[in-house]
PDB file of N, CA, C and O in Angstrom:
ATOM      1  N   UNK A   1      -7.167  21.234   4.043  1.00  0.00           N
ATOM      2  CA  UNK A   1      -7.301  19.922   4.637  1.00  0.00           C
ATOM      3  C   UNK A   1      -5.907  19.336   4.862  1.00  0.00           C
ATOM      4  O   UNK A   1      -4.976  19.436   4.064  1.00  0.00           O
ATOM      5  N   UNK A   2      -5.876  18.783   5.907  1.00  0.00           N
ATOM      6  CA  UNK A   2      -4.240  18.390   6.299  1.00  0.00           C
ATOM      7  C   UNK A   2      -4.618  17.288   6.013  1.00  0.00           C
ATOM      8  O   UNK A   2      -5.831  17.079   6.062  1.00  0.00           O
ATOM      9  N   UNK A   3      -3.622  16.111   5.581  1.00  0.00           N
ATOM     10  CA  UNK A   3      -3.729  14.601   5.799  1.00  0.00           C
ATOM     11  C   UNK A   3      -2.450  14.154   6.298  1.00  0.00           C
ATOM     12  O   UNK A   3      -1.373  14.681   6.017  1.00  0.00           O
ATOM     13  N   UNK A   4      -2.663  12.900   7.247  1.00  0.00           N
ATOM     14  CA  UNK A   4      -1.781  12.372   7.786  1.00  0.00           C
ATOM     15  C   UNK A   4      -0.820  11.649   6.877  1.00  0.00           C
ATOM     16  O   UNK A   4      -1.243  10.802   6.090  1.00  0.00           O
ATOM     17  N   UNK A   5       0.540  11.973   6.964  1.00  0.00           N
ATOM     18  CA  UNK A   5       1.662  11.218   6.293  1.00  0.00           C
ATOM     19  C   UNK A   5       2.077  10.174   7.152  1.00  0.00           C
ATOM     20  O   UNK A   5       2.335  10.154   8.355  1.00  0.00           O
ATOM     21  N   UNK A   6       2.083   9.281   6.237  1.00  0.00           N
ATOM     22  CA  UNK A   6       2.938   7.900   6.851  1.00  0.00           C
ATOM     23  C   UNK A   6       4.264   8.192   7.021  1.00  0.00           C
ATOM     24  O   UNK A   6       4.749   7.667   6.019  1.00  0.00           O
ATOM     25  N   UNK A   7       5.173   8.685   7.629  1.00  0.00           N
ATOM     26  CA  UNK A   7       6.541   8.867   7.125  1.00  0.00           C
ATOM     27  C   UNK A   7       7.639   8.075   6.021  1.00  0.00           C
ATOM     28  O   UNK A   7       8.470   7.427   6.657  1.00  0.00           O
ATOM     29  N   UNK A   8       7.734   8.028   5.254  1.00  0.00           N
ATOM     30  CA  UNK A   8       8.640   7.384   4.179  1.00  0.00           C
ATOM     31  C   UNK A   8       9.755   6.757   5.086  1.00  0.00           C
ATOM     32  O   UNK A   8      10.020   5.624   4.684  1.00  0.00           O
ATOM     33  N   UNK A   9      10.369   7.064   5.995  1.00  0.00           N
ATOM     34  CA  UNK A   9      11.910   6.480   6.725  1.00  0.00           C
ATOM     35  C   UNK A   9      11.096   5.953   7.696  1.00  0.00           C
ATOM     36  O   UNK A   9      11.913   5.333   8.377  1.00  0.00           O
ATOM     37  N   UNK A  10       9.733   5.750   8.344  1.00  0.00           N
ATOM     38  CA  UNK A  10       9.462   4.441   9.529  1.00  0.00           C
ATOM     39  C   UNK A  10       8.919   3.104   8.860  1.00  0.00           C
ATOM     40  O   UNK A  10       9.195   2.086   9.496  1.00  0.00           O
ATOM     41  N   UNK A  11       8.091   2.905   7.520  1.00  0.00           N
ATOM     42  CA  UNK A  11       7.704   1.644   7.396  1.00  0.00           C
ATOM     43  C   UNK A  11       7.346   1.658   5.829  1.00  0.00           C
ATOM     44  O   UNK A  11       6.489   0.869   5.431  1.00  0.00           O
ATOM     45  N   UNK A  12       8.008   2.573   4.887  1.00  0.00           N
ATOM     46  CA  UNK A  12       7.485   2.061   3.391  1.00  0.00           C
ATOM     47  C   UNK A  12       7.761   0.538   3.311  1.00  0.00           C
ATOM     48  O   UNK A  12       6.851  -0.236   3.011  1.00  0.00           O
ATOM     49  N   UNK A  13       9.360  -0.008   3.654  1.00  0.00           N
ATOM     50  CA  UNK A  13       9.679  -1.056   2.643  1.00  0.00           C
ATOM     51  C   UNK A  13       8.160  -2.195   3.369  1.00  0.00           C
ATOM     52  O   UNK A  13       7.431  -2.871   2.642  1.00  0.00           O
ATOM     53  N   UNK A  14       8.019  -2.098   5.114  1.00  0.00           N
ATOM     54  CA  UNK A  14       7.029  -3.296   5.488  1.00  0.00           C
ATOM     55  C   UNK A  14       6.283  -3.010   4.919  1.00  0.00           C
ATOM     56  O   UNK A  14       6.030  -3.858   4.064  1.00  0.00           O
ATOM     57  N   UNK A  15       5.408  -1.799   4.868  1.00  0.00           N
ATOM     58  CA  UNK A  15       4.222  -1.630   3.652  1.00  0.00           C
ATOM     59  C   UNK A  15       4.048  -2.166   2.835  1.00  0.00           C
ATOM     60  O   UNK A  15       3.072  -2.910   2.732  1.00  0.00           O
ATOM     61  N   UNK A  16       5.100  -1.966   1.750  1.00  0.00           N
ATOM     62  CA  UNK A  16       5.632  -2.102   0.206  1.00  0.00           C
ATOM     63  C   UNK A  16       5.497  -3.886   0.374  1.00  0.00           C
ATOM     64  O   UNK A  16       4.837  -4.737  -0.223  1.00  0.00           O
ATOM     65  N   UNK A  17       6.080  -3.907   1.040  1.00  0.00           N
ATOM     66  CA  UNK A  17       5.975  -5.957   1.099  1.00  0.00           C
ATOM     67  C   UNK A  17       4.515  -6.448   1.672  1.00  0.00           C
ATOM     68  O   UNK A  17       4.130  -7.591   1.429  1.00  0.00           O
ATOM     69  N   UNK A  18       3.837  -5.669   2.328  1.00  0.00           N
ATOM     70  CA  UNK A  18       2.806  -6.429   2.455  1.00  0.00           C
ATOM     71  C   UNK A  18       1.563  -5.836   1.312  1.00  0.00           C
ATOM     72  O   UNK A  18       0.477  -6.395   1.465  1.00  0.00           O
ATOM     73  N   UNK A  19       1.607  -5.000   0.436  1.00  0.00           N
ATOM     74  CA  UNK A  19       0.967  -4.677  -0.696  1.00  0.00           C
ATOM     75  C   UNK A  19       1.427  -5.672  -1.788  1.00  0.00           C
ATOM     76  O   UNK A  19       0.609  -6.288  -2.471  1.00  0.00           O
ATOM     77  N   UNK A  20       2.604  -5.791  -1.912  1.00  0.00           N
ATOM     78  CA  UNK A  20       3.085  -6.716  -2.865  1.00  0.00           C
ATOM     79  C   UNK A  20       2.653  -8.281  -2.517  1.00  0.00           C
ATOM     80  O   UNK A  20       2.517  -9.168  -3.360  1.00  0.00           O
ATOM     81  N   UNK A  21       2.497  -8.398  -1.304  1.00  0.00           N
ATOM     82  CA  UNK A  21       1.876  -9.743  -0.676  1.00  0.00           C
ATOM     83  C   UNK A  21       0.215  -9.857  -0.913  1.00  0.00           C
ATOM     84  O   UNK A  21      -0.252 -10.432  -1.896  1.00  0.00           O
ATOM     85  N   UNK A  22      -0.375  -9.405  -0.168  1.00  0.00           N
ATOM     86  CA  UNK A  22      -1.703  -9.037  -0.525  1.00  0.00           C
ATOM     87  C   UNK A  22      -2.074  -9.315  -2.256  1.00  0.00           C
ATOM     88  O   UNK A  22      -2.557 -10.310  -2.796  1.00  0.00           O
ATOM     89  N   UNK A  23      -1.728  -8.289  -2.708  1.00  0.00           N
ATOM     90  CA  UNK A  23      -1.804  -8.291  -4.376  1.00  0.00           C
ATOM     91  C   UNK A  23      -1.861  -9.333  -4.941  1.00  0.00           C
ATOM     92  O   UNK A  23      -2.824  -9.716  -5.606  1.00  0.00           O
ATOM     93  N   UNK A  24      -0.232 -10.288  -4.639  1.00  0.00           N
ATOM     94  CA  UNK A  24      -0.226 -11.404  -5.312  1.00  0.00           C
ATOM     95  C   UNK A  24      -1.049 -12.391  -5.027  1.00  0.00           C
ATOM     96  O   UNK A  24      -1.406 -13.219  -5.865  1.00  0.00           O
ATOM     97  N   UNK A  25      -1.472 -12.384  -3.647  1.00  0.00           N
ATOM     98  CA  UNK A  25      -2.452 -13.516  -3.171  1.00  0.00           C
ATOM     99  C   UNK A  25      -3.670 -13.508  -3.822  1.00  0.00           C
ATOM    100  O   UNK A  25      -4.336 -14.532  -3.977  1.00  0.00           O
ATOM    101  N   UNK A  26      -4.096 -12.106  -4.324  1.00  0.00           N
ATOM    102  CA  UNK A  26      -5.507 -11.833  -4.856  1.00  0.00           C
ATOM    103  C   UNK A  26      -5.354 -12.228  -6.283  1.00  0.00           C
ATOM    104  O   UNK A  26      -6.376 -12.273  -6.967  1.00  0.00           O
ATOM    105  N   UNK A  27      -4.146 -12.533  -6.844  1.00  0.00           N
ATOM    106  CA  UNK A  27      -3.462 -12.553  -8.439  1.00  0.00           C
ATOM    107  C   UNK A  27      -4.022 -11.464  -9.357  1.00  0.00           C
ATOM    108  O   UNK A  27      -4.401 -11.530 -10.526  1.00  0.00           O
ATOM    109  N   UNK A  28      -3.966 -10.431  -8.482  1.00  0.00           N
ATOM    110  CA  UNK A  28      -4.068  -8.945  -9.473  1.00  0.00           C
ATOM    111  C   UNK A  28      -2.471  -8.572  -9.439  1.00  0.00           C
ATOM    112  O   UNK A  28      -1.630  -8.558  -8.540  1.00  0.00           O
ATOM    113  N   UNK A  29      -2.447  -8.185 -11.267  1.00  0.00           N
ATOM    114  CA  UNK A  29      -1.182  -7.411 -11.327  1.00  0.00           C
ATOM    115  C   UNK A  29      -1.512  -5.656 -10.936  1.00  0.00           C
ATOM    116  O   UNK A  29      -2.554  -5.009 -10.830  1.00  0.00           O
ATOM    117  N   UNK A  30      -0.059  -5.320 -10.799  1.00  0.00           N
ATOM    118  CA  UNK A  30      -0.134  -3.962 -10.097  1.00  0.00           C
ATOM    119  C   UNK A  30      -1.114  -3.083 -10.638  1.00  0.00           C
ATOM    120  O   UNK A  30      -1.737  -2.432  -9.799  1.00  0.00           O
ATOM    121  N   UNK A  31      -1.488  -2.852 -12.194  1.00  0.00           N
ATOM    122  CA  UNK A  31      -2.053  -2.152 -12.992  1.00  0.00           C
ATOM    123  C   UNK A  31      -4.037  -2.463 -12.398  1.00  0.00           C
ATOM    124  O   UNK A  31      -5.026  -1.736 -12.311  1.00  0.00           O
ATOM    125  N   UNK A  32      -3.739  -3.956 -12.121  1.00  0.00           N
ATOM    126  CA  UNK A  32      -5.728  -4.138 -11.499  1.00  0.00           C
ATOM    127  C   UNK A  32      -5.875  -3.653 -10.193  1.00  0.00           C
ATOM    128  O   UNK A  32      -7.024  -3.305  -9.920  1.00  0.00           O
ATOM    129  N   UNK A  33      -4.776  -3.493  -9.036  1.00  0.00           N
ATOM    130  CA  UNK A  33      -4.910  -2.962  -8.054  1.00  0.00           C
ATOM    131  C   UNK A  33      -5.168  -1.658  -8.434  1.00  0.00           C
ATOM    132  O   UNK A  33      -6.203  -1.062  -8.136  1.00  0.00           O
ATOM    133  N   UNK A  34      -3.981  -1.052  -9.282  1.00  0.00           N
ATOM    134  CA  UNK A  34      -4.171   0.567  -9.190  1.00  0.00           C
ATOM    135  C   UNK A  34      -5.282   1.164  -9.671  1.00  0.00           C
ATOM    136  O   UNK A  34      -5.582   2.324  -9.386  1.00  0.00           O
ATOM    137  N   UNK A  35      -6.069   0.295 -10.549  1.00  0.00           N
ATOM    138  CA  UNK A  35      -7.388   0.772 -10.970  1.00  0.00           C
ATOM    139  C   UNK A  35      -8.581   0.603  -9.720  1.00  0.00           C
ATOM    140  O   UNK A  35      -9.252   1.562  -9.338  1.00  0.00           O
ATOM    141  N   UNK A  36      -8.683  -0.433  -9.304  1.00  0.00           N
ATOM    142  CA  UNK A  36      -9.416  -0.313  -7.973  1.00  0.00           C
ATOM    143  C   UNK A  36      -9.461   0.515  -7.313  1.00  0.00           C
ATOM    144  O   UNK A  36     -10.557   0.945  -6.953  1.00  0.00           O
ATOM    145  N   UNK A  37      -7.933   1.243  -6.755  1.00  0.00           N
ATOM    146  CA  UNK A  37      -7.717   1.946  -5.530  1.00  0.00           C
ATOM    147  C   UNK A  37      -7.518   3.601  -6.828  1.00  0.00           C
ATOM    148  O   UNK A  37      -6.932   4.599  -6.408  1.00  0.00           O
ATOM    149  N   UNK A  38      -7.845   3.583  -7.653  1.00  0.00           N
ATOM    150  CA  UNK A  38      -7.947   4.905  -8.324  1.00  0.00           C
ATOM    151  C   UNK A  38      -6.536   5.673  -8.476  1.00  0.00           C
ATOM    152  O   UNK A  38      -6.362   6.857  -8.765  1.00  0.00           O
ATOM    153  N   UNK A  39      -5.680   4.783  -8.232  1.00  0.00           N
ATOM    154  CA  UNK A  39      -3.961   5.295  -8.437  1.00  0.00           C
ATOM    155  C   UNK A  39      -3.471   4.704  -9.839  1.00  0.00           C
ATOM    156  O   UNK A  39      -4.158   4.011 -10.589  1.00  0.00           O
ATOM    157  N   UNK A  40      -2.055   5.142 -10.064  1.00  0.00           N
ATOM    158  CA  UNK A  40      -1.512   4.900 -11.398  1.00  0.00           C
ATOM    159  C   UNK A  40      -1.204   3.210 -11.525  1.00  0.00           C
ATOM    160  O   UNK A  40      -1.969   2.371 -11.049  1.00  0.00           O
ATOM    161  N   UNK A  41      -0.658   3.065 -11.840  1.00  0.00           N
ATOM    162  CA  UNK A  41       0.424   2.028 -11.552  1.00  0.00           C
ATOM    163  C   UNK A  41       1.750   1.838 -11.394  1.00  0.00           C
ATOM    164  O   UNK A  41       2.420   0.884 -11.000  1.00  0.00           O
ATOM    165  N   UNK A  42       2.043   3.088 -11.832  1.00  0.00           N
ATOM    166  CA  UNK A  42       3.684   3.342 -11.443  1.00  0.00           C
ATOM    167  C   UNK A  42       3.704   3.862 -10.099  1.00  0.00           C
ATOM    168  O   UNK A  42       4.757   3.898  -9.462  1.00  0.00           O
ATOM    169  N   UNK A  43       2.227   4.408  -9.463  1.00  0.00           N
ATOM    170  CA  UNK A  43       2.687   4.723  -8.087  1.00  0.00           C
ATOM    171  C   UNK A  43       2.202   3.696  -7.206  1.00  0.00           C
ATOM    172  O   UNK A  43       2.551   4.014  -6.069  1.00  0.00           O
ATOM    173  N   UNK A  44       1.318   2.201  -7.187  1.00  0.00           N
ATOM    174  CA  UNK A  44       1.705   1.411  -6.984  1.00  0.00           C
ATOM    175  C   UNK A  44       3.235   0.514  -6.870  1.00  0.00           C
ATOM    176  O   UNK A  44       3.594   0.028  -5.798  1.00  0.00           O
ATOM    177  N   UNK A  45       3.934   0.406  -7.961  1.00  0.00           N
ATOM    178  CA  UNK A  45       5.280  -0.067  -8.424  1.00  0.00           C
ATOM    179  C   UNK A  45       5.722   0.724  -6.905  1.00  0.00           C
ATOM    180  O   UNK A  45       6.103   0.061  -5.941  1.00  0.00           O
ATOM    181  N   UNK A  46       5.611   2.149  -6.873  1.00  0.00           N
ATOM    182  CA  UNK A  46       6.842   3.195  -6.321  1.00  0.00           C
ATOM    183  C   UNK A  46       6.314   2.924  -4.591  1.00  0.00           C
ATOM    184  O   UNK A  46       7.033   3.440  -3.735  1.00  0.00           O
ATOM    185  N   UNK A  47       5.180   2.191  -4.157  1.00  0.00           N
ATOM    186  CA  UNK A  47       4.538   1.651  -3.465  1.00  0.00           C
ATOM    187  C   UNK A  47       5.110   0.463  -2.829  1.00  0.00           C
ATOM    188  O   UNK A  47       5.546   0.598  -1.685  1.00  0.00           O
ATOM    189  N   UNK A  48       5.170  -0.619  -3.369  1.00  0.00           N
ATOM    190  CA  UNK A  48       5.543  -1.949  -3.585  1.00  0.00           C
ATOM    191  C   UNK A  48       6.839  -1.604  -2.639  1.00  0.00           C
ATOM    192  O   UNK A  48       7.078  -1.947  -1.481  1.00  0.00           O
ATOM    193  N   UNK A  49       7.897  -0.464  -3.939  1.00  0.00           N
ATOM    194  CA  UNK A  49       9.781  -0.597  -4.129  1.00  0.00           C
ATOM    195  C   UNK A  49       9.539   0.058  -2.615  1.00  0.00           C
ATOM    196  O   UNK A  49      10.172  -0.846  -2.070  1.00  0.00           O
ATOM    197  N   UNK A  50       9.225   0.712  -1.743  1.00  0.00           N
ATOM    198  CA  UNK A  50       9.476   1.231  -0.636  1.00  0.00           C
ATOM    199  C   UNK A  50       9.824   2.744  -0.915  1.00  0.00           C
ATOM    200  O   UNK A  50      10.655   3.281  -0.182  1.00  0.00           O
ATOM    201  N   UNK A  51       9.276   3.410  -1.862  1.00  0.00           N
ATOM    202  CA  UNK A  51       9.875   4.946  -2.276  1.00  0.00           C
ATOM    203  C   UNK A  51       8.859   6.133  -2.262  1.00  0.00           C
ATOM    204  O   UNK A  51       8.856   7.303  -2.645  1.00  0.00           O
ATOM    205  N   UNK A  52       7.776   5.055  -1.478  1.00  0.00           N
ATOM    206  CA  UNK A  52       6.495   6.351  -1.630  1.00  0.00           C
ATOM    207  C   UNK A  52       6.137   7.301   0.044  1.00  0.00           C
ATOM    208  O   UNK A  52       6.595   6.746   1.043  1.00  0.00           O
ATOM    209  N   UNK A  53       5.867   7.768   0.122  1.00  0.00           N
ATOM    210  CA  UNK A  53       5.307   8.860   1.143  1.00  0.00           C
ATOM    211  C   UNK A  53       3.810   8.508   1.718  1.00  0.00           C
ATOM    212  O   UNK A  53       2.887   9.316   1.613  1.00  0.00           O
ATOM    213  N   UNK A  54       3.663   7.240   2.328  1.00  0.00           N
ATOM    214  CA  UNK A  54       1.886   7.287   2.348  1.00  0.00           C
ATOM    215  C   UNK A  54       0.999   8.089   2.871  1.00  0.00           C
ATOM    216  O   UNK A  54       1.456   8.605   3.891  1.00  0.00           O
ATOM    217  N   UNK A  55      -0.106   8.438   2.621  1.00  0.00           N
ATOM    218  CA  UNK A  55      -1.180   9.356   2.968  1.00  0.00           C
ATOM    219  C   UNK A  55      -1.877   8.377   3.928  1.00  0.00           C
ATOM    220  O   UNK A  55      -1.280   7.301   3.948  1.00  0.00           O
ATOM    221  N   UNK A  56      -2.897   8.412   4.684  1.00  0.00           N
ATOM    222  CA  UNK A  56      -3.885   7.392   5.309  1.00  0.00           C
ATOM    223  C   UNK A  56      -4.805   7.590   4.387  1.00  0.00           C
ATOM    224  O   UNK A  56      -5.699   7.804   5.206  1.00  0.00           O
ATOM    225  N   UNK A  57      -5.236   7.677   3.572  1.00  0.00           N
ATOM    226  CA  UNK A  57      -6.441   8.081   2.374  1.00  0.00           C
ATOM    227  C   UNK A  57      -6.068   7.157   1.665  1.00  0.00           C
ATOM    228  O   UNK A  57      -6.910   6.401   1.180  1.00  0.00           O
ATOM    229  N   UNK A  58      -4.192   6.912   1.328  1.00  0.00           N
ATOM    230  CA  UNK A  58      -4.200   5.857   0.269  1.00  0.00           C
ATOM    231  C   UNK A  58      -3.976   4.717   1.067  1.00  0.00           C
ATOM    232  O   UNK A  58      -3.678   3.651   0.529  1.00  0.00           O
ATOM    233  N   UNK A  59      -4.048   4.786   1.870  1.00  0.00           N
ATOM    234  CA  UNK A  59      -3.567   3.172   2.898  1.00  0.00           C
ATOM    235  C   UNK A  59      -5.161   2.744   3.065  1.00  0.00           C
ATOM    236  O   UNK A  59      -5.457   1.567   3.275  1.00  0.00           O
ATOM    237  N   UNK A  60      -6.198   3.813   2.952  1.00  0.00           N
ATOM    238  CA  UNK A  60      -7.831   3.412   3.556  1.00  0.00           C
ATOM    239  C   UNK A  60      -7.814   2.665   2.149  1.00  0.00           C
ATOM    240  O   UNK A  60      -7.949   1.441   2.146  1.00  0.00           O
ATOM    241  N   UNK A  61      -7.644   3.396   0.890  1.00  0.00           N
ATOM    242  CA  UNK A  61      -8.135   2.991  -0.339  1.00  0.00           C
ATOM    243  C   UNK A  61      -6.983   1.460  -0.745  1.00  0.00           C
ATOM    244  O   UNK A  61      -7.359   0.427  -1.297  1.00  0.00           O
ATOM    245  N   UNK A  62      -6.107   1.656  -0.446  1.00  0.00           N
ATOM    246  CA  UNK A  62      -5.587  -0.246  -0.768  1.00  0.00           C
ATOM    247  C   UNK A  62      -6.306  -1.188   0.560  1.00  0.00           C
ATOM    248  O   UNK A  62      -6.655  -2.318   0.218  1.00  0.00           O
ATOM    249  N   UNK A  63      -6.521  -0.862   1.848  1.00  0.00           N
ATOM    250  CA  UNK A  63      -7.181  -1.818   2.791  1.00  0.00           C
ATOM    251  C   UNK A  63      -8.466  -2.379   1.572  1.00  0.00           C
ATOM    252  O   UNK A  63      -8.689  -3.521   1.172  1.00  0.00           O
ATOM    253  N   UNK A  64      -9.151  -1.064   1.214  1.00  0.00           N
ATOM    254  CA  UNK A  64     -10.154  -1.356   0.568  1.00  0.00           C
ATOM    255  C   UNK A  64      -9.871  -2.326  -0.667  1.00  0.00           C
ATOM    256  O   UNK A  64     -10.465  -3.403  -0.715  1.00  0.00           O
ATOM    257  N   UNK A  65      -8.796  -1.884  -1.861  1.00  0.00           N
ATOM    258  CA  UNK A  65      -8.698  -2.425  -2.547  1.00  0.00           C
ATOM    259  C   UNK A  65      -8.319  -4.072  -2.907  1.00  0.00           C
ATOM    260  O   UNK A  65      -8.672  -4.823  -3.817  1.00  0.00           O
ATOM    261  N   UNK A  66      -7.258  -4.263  -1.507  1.00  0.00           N
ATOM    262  CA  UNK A  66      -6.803  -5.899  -1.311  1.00  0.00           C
ATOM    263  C   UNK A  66      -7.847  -6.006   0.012  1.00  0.00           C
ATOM    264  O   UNK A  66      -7.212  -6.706   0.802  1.00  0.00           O
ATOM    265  N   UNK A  67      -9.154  -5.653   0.654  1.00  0.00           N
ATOM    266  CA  UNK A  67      -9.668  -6.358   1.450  1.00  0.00           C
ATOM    267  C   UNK A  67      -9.086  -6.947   2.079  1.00  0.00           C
ATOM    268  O   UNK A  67      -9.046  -8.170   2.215  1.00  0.00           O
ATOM    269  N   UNK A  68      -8.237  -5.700   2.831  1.00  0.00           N
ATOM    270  CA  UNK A  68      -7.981  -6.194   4.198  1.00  0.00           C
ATOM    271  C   UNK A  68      -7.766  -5.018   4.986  1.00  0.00           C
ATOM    272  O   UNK A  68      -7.706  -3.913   4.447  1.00  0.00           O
ATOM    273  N   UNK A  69      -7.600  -5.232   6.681  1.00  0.00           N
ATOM    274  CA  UNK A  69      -8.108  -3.515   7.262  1.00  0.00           C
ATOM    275  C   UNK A  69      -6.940  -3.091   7.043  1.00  0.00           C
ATOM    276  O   UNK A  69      -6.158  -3.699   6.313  1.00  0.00           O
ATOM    277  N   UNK A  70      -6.679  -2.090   7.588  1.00  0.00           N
ATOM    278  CA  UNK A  70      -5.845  -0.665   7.587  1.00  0.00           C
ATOM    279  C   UNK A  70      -4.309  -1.779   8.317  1.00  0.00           C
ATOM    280  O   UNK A  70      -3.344  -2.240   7.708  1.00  0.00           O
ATOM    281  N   UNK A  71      -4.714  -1.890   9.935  1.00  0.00           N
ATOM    282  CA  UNK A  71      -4.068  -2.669  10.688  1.00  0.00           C
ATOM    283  C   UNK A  71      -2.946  -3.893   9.796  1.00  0.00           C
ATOM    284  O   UNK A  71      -1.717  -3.886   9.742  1.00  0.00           O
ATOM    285  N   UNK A  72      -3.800  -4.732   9.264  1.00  0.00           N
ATOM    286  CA  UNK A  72      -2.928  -5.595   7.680  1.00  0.00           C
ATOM    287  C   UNK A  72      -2.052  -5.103   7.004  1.00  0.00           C
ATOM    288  O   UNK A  72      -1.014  -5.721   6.765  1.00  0.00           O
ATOM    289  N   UNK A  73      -2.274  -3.957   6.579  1.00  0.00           N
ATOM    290  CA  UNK A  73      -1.447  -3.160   5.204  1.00  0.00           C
ATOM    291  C   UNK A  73      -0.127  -2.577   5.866  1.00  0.00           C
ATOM    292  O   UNK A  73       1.027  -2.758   5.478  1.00  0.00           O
ATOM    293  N   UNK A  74      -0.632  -1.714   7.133  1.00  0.00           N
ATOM    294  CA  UNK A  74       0.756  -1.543   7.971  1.00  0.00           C
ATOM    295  C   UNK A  74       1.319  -1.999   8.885  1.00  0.00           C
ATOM    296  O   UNK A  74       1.972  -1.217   9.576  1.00  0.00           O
ATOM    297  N   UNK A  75       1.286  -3.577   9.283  1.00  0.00           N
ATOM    298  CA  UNK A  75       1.472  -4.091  10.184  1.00  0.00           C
ATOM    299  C   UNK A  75       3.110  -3.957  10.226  1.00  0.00           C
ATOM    300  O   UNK A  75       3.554  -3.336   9.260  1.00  0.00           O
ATOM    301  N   UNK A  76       3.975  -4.372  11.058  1.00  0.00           N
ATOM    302  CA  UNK A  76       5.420  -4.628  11.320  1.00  0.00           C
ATOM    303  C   UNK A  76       5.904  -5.805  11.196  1.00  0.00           C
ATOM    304  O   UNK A  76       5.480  -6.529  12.097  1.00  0.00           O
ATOM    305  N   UNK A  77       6.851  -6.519  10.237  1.00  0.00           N
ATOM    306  CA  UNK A  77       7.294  -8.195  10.989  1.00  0.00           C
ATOM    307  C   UNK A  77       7.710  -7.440  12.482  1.00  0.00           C
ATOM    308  O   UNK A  77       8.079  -6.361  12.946  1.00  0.00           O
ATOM    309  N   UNK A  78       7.384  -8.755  12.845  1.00  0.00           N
ATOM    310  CA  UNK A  78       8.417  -9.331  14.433  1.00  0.00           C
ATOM    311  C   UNK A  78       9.362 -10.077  14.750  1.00  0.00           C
ATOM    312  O   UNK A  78       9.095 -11.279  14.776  1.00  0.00           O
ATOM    313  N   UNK A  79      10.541  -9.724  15.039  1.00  0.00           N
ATOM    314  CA  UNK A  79      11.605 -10.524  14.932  1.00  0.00           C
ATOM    315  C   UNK A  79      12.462 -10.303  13.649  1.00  0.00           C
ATOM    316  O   UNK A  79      13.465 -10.988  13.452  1.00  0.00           O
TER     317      UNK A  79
END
């Protein structure tokens, strides 16, 4: 089974900031997200810092976890 990689050098850190955004709005610490979305919490943290490699499997499972779509989690600022 192949899965699609997010590339690490086009958009961890926007990711990473809008997981860390999301999260806090819901006032789950990293450890209640990562149990939701079935990840650690240090690979949340490594999530957040901009140092992770995303899968679309784990981007489906945080849309799911902070309830919000796919589109949300990887959006781009503008400007």
């Amino acid at each position: 089974m192949i899965e699609t990689v997010i590339w690490h050098s086009l958009l961890p850190v926007t990711i990473g900031e809008n997981i860390r955004k999301f999260r806090k709005e819901l006032k789950l610490s990293q450890f209640d997200l990562a149990k939701k979305c079935n990840f650690s919490n240090y690979m949340i943290s490594k999530m957040e810092r901009g140092k992770h490699d995303f899968r679309i499997t784990e981007i489906e499972k945080l849309s799911f976890g902070l309830n919000k779509n796919i589109n949300q989690i990887i959006a781009i600022k503008q400007g």
